[in-house]
C-alpha positions as CSV (number, residue, x, y, z in Angstrom):
1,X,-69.0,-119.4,-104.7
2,X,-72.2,-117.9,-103.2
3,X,-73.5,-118.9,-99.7
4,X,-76.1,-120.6,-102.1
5,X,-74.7,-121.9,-104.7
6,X,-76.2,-125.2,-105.9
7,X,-79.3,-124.4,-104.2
8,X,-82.7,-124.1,-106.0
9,X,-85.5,-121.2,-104.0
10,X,-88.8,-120.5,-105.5
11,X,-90.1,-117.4,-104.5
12,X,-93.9,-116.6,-104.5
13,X,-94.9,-112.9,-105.9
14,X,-91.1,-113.2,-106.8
15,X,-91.5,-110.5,-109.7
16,X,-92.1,-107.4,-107.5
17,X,-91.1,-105.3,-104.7
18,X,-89.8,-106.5,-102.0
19,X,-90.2,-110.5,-104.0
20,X,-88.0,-109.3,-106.6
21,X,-85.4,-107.8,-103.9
22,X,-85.2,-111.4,-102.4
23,X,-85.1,-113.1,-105.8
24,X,-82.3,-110.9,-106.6
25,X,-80.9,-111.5,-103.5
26,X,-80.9,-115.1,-103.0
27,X,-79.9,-115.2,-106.9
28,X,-76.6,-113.0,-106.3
29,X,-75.8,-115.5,-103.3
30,X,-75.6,-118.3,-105.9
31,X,-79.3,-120.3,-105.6
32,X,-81.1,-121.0,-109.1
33,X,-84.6,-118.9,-108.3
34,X,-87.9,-119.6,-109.6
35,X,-89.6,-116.4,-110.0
36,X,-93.5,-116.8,-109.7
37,X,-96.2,-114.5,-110.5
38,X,-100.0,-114.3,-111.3
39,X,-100.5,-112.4,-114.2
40,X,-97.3,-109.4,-114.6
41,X,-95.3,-111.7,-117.8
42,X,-93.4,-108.5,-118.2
43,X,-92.2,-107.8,-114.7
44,X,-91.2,-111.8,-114.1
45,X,-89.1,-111.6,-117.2
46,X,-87.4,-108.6,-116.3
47,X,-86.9,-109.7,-112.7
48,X,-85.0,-112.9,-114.4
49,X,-83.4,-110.9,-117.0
50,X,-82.0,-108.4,-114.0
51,X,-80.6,-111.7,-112.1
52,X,-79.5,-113.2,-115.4
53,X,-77.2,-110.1,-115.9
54,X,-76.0,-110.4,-112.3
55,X,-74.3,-113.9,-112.9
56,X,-77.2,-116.2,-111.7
57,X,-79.8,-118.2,-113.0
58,X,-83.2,-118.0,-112.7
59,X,-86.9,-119.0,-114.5
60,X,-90.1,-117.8,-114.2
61,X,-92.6,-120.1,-112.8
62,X,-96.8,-118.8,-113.5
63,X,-100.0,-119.7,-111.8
64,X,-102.5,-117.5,-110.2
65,X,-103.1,-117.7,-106.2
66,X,-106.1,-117.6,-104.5
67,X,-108.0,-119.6,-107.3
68,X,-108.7,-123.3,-107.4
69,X,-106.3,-125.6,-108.1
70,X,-103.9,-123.2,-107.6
71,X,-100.7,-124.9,-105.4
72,X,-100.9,-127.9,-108.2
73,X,-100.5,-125.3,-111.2
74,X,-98.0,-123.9,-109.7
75,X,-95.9,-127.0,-108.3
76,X,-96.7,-128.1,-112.0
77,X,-94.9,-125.3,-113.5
78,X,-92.1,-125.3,-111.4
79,X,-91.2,-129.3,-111.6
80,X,-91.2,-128.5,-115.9
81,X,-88.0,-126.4,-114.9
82,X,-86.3,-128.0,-111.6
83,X,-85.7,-131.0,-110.0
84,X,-86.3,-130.6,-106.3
85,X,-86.4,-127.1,-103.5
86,X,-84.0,-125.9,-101.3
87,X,-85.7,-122.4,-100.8
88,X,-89.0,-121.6,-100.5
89,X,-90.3,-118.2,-100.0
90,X,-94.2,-117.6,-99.4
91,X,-93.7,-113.9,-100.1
92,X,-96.8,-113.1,-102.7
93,X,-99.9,-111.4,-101.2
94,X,-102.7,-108.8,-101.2
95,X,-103.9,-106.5,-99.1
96,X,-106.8,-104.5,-100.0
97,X,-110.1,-105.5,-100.9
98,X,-111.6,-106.6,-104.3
99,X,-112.4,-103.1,-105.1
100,X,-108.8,-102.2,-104.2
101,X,-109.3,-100.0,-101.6
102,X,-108.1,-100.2,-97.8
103,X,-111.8,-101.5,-95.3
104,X,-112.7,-101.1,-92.0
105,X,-115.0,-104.4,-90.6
106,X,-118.3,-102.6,-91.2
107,X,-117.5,-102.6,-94.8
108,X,-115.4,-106.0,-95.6
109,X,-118.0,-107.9,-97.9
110,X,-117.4,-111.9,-97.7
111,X,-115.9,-111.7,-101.1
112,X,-113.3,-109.2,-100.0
113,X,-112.5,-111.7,-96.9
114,X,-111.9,-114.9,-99.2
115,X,-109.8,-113.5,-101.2
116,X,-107.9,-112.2,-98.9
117,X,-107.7,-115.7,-97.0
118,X,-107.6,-117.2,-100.4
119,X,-103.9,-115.2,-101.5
120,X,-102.3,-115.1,-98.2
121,X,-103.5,-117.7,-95.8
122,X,-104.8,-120.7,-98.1
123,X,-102.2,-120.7,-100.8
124,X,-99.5,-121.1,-98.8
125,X,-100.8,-123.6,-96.7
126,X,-101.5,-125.7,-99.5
127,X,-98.2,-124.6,-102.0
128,X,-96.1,-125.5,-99.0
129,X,-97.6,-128.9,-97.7
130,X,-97.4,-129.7,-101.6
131,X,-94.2,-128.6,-101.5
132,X,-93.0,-130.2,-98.8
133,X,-92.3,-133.8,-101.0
134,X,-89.7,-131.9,-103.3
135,X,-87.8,-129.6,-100.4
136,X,-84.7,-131.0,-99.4
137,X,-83.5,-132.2,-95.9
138,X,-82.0,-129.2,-94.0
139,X,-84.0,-127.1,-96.8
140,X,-85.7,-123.8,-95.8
141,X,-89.1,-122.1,-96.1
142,X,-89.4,-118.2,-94.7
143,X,-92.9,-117.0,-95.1
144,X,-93.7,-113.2,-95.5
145,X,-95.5,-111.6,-92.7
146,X,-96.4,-107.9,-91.2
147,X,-95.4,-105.8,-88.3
148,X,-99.4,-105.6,-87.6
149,X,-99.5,-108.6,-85.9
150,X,-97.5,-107.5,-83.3
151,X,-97.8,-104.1,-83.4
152,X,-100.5,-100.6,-83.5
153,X,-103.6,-101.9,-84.9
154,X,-104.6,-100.3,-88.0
155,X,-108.9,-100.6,-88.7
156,X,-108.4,-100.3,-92.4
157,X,-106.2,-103.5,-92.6
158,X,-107.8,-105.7,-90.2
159,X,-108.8,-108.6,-92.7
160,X,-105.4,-108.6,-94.0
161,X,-103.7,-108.4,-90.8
162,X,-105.8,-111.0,-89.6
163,X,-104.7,-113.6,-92.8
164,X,-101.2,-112.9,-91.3
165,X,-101.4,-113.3,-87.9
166,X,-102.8,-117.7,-89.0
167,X,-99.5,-117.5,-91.0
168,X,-97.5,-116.9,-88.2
169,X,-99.2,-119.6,-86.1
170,X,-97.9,-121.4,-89.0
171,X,-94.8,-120.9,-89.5
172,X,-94.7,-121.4,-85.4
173,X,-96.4,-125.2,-85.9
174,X,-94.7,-126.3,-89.4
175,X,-91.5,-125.4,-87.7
176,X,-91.8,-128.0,-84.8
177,X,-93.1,-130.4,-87.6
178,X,-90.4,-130.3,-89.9
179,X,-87.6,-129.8,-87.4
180,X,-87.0,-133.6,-87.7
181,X,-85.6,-133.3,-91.5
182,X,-83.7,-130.1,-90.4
183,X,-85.8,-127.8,-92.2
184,X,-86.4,-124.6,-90.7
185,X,-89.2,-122.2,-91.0
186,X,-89.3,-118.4,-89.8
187,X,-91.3,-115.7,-90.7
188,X,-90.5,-112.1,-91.5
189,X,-92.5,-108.9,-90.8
190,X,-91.9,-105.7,-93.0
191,X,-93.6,-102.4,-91.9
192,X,-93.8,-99.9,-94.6
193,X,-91.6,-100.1,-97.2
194,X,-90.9,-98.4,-100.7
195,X,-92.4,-100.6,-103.5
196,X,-95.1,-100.2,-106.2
197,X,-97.6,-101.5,-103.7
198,X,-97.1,-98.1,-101.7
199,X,-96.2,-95.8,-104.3
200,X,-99.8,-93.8,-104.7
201,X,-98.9,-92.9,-100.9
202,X,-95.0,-93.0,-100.3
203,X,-93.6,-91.7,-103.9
204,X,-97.1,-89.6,-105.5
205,X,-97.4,-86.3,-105.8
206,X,-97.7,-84.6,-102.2
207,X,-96.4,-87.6,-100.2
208,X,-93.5,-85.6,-99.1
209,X,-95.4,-85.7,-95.5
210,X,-96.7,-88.7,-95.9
211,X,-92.9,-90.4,-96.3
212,X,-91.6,-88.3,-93.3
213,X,-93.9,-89.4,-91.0
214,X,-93.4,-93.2,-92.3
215,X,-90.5,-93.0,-92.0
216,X,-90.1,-91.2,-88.6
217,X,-91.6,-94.0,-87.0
218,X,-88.7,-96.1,-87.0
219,X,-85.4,-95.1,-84.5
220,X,-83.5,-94.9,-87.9
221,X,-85.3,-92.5,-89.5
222,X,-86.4,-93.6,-92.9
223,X,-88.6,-96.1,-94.8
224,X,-87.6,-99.4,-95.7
225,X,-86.1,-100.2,-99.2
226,X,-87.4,-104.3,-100.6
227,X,-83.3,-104.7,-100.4
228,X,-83.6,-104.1,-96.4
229,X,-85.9,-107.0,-96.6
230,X,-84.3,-109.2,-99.1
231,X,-81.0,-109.0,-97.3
232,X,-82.8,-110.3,-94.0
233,X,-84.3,-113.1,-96.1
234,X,-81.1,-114.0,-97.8
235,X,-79.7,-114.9,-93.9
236,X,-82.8,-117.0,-93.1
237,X,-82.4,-118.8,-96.5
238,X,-78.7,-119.3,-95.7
239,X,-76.9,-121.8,-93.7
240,X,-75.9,-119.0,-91.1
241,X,-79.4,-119.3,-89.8
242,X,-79.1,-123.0,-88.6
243,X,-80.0,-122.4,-85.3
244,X,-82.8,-120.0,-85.8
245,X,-86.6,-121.9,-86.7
246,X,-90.2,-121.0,-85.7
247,X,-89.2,-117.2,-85.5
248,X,-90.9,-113.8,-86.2
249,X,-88.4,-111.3,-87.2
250,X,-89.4,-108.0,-87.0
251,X,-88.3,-105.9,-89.9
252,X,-89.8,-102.8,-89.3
253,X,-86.5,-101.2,-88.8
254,X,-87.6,-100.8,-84.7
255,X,-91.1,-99.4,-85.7
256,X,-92.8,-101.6,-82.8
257,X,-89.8,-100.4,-80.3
């Protein structure tokens, strides 16, 4: 048996980089995982498919954050397919504006700002406190932050940094809150790592540089894989974190040292 086994997760943005390392993850300790995602079918199915062929179970679960209505639709798909939450994982989010590029303040436009509130501040919030009537006593919710809160200020990312710098006041709060049902909440801050977010600048042609330097920045010497991620996950989600609630880890692989 699996340090989860008989456990059900849901994990938000669960179909991609470093989401679909912790729903692999979690789903190779044992927990039944709810994969959601926005609009990427394909890569949901394939993320189940990949966890399916490992042993565990797993579904997808589809609604669009950042959109009205959004925390009912997706609470709505995910009670079709389960009966209560042991896990959840507020991992989905953007980063760039709505032009997809990276903007320093002059040029953030208002629209760039909601959405960015909308994805990773807002939904959350409101997925979580409706959430919160289905997760199980002693149950566990680990949100998805950034080493920027803590560490060198980047100009391009400020909007984004600033959506997760409210969700670790958050998780800081809601973990005082919920401490009476045993329910523990931590947060956990990647630096750069190697998904299909960063590809363009970690894996295109001429990033050689680019993924030295990244990857210099920590003491071990190399940039983070999702599964470095996922595995810190999988010990928040587990019972060997008990003692551990209202927590920023740092998983920048000592980048802020």
């Amino acid at each position: 048996m699996g340090a989860l086994s008989g456990k059900t997760a849901l994990v938000t943005g669960g179909s991609r980089g470093i989401g679909r390392a912790i729903s692999e993850r979690l789903g190779k300790d044992g927990a039944r995982i709810g994969v959601h995602y926005g609009r990427d079918e394909a890569a949901a199915k394939e993320t189940v498919a990949a966890i399916e062929a490992a042993g565990g179970q797993a579904f997808t679960v589809r609604a669009e954050l950042g959109v009205p209505g959004d925390a009912e639709a997706l609470w709505t798909a995910f009670d079709a397919q389960a009966d209560g939450l042991d896990i959840l994982v507020n991992n989905a989010g953007i980063n760039k504006a709505v032009d997809g590029t990276l903007k320093r303040i002059a040029t953030v436009t208002e629209e760039d700002y909601d959405q960015l509130f909308a994805v990773n501040t807002k939904a959350p919030f409101f997925v979580t406190q409706l959430g919160l009537s289905r997760l199980r006593d002693g149950g566990r919710i680990i949100n998805t932050s950034t080493g920027l809160t803590h560490g060198a200020a980047k100009p391009e990312l400020i909007a984004y940094a600033m959506t997760k710098g409210a969700l670790d006041v958050f998780t800081r709060t809601l973990a005082k809150d919920l401490g009476p049902r045993g329910i523990t909440v931590n947060a956990v801050a990647p630096g750069a790592t190697d998904t299909d977010m960063n590809a363009a600048w970690l894996r295109g042609e001429g990033s050689q540089a680019a993924r030295a330097a990244t990857g210099a920045i920590s003491p071990l010497g190399r940039v983070a894989d999702a599964t470095d991620i996922g595995d810190i996950m999988a010990f928040l989600a587990s019972n060997d974190s008990r003692w551990v609630t209202g927590q920023w880890i740092d998983a920048t692989g000592g980048a802020l040292l």
